[in-house]
C-alpha positions as CSV (number, residue, x, y, z in Angstrom):
1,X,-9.5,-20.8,11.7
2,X,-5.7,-20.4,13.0
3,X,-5.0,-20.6,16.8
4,X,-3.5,-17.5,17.6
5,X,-0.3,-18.3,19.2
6,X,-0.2,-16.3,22.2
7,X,3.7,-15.0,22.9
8,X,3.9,-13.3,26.7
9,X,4.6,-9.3,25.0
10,X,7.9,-9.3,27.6
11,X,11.1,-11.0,25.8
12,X,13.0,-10.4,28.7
13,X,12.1,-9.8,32.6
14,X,15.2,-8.7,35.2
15,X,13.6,-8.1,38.6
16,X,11.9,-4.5,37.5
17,X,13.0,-4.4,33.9
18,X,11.1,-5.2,31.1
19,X,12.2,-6.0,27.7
20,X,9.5,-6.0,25.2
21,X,9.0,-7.9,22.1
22,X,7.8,-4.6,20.6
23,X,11.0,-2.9,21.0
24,X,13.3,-5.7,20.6
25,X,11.4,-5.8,17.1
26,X,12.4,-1.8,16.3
27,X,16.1,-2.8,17.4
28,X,16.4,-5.9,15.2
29,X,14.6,-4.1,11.8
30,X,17.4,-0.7,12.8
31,X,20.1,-3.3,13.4
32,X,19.1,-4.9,9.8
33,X,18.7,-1.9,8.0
34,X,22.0,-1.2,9.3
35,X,23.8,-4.0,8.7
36,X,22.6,-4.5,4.7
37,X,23.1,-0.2,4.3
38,X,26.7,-0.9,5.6
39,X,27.4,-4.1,3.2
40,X,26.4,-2.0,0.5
41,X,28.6,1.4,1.3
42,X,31.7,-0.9,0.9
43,X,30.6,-1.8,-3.1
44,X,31.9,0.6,-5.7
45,X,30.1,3.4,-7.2
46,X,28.5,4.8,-3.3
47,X,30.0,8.1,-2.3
48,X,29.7,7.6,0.7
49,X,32.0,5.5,3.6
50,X,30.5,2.5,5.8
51,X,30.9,5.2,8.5
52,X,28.9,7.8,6.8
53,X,26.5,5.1,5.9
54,X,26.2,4.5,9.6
55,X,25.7,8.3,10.6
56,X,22.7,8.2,8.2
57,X,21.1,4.9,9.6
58,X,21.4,7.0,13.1
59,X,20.0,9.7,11.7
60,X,16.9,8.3,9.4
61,X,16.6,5.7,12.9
62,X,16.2,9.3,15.5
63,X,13.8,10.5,13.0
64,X,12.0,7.6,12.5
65,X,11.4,7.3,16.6
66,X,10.5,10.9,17.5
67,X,8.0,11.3,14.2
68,X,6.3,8.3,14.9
69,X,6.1,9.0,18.4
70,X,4.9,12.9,17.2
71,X,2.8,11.7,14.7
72,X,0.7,9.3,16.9
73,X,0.2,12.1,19.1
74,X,-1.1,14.6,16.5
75,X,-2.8,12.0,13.9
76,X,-4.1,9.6,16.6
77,X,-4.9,10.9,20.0
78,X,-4.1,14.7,19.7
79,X,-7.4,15.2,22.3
80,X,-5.9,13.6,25.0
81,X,-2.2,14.7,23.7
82,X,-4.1,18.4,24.2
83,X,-5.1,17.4,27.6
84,X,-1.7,15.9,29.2
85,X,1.3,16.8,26.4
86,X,3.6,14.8,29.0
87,X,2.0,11.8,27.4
88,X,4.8,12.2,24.8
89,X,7.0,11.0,26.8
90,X,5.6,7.8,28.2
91,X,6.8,5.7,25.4
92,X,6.1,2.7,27.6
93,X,2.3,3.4,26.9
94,X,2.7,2.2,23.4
95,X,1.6,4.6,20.4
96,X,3.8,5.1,17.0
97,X,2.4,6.4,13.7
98,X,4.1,5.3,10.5
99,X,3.3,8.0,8.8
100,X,4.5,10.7,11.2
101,X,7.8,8.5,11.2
102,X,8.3,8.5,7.9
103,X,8.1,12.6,8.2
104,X,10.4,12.5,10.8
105,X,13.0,10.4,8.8
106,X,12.7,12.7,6.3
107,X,13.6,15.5,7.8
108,X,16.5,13.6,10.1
109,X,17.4,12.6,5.9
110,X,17.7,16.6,4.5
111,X,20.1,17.3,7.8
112,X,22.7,14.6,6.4
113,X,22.4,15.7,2.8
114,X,22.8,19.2,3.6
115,X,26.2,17.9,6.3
116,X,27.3,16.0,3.7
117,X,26.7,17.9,0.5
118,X,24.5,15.1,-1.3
119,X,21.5,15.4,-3.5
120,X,18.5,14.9,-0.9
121,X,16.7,12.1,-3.6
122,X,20.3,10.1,-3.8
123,X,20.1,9.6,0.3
124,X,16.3,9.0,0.1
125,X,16.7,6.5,-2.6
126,X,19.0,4.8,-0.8
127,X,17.2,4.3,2.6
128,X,14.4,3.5,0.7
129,X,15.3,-0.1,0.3
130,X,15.9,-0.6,3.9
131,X,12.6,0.4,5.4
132,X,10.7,-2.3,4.3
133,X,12.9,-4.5,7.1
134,X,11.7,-2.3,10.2
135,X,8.3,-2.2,8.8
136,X,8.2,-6.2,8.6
137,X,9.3,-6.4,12.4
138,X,7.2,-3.9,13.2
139,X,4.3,-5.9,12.5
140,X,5.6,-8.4,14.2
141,X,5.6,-6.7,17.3
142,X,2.4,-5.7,16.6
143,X,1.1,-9.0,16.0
144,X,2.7,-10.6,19.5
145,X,1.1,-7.7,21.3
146,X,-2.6,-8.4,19.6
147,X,-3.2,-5.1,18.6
148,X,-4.7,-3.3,15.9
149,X,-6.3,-6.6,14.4
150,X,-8.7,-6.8,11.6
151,X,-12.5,-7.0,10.8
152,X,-14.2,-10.3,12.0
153,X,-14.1,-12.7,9.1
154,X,-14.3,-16.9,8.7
155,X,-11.1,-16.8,5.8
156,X,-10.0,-20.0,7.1
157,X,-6.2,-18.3,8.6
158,X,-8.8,-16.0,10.6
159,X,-7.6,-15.9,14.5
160,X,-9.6,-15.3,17.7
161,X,-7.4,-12.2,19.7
162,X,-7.4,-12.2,23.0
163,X,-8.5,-8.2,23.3
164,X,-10.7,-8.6,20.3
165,X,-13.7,-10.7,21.8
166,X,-14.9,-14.1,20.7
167,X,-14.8,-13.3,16.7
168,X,-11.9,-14.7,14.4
169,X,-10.5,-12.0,12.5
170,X,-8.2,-10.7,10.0
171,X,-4.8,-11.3,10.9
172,X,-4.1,-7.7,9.5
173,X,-0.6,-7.4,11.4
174,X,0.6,-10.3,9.2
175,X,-0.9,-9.0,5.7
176,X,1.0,-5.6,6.5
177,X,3.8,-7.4,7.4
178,X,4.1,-10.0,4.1
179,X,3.0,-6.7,1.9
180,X,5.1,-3.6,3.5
181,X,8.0,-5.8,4.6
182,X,8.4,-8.7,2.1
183,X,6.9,-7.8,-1.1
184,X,7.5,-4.0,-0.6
185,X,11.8,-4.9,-0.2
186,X,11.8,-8.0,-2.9
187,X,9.9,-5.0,-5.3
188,X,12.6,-2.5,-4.2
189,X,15.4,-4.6,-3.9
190,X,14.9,-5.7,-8.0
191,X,13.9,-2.6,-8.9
192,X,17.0,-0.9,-7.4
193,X,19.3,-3.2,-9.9
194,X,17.7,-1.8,-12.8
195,X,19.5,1.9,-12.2
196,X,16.6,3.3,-12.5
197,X,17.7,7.5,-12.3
198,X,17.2,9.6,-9.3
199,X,14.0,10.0,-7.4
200,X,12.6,6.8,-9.0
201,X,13.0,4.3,-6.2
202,X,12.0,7.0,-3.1
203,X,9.0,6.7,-5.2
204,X,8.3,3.6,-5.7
205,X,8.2,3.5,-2.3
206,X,5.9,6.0,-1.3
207,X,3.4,4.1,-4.3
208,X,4.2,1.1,-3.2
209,X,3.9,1.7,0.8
210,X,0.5,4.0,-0.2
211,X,-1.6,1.2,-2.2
212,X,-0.7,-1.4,0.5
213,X,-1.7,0.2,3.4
214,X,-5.0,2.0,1.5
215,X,-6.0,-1.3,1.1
216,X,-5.6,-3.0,4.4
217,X,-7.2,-0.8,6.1
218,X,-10.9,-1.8,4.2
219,X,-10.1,-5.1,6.6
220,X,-8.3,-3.3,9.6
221,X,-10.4,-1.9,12.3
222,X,-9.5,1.9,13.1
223,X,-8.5,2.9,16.5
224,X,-11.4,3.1,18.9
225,X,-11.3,6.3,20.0
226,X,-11.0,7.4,16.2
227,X,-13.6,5.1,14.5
228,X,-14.1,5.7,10.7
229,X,-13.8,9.4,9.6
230,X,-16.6,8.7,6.6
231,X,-18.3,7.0,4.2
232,X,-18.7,4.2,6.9
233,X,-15.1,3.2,5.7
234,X,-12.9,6.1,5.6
235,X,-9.7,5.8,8.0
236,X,-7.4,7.8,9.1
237,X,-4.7,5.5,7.6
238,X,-6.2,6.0,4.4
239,X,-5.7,9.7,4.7
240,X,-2.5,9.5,5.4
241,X,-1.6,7.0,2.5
242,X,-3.6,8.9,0.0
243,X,-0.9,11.4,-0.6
244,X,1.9,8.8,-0.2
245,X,0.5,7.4,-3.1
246,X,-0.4,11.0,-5.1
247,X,3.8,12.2,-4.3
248,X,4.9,8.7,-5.3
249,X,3.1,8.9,-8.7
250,X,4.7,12.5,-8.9
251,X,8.2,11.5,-8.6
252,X,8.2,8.6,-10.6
253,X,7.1,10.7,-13.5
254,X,9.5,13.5,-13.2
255,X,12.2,10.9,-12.7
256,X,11.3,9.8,-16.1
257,X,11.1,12.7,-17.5
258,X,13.3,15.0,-16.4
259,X,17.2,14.3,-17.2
260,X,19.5,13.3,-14.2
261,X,21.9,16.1,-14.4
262,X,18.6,18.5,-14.3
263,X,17.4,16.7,-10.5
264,X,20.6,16.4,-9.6
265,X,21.2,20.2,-10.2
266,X,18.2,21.2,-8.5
267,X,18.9,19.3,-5.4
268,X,22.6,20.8,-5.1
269,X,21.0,24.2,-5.1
C-alpha cells in the first residue's frame, strides 16, 4: 500500500480568498492547451493565425466550463438541481461532468467554424490533441481533493483516502489521469503526424476517451447519491462513454471511406 500524500486542497490563502488546487489545475491544463495550440498556428499549412488560434482556445475553454458545469447538474444531481437551480451557480461547491463539457466545447467549437468559415471536423481535429492536457490536470485536482476514489483493493499502489474510510483503494484519479491525459495525447499526438484525413483524429478521440473511461469505472465507485444504475455494475459514466465510443467508431470509418474533398464539402454547406 502507498501512503496517500495528503496536499491541503487550498494552493493559495489571502485573508478570505481561497485559491484552490482544483482550479489552479483547470487554469494550468487551459494555459497548456493554449500555449502548444498557439506554437502550432505559427507552422505552415494552419489557416488559421496564433490570434485566431487563441479565439478558439477561449472559445472550446467557455464551453468546456459551462457544459461541465450543465452537465453535472443534469447527469449527476438533476434532483437536487430540480429542487434549488441556483445551485448552478455555486461553482465553489465543486461538481463538473466531462461529458457535459465535452458538449459544451462542442458547441462553443461550431460558433468559431461558422465565424470563421472552417470545416467544423478541421477545428475539432485540431482541439482534439489538446484535451488530453486539461484532462491530465484535471485528475490531478481530483486526486489532491480525495474524491471520486476507487473500489477497495490490496494492489500493492492501493491508498487509504481520508473521506473513503479505513480501506486502501484504487487510486482511480491517477489511472484516469496516466490513461486520458498521457497515453490518450502520446496516441494523438503520433497519430496526428501521420495526416490522417479529416474527421479521423476527433475520432480517435472520442474511441480513445470512450474505452478508457468505460473501463475505469468497473474499479471507480459511482457517486453516492447515484449508485450503480444496473447490473450491479452499470454507471452513469459508462452511459455516457458508450456512445463516445459508438460516434468515434463512426467517424473513423467514414473518414476512411469517404474522400476529403466529399467531408470537406459537406461541412462547408
Amino acid at each position: 500500500m502507498l501512503p496517500y500524500p495528503s496536499i491541503d486542497p487550498v494552493a493559495i490563502s489571502i485573508g478570505p480568498l481561497k485559491i484552490h488546487w482544483y482550479g489552479l489545475m483547470y487554469v494550468i491544463g487551459i494555459g497548456g492547451a493554449w500555449w502548444l495550440a498557439r506554437r502550432r498556428a505559427k507552422e505552415p499549412g494552419l489557416p488559421w493565425s496564433p490570434a485566431q488560434v487563441e479565439d478558439l482556445v477561449f472559445y472550446t475553454a467557455l464551453g468546456l466550463v459551462v457544459g461541465g458545469r450543465v452537465g453535472y447538474m443534469l447527469f449527476y444531481s438533476l434532483p437536487a438541481f430540480l429542487q434549488d437551480p441556483l445551485m448552478l451557480f455555486r461553482v465553489w461547491e465543486g461538481g463538473m461532468a466531462f461529458h457535459g463539457g465535452l458538449l459544451g466545447a462542442l458547441v462553443a467549437m461550431w460558433i468559431f467554424s461558422r465565424r470563421q468559415n472552417t470545416p467544423f471536423f478541421a477545428v475539432t481535429d485540431f482541439v482534439a490533441r489538446y484535451v488530453p492536457i486539461g484532462l491530465f490536470t484535471g485528475r490531478i485536482g481530483n486526486f489532491i481533493n480525495g474524491e471520486l476514489w476507487g473500489k477497495p483493493t490490496n494492489v500493492p499502489w492501493a491508498m487509504v483516502f481520508p473521506d473513503a474510510g479505513p480501506e486502501p483503494r484504487h487510486p482511480t484519479q491517477l489511472y484516469e489521469a496516466f490513461l486520458e491525459g498521457i497515453v490518450l495525447f502520446a496516441a494523438l499526438h503520433f497519430f496526428s503526424r501521420r495526416s490522417p484525413p479529416t474527421m479521423a483524429v476527433s475520432g480517435l478521440f472520442l474511441l480513445l476517451y470512450g474505452i478508457f473511461r468505460f473501463l475505469i469505472e468497473f474499479v471507480r465507485l459511482p457517486d453516492a447519491h447515484i449508485g450503480y444504475l444496473a447490473f450491479g455494475w452499470l454507471t452513469m459514466g459508462q452511459i455516457l462513454s458508450f456512445p463516445m465510443i459508438i460516434v468515434g467508431i463512426l467517424l473513423l470509418v467514414l473518414a476512411y471511406r469517404r474522400p476529403i474533398t466529399s467531408i470537406l464539402s459537406t461541412d462547408n454547406s
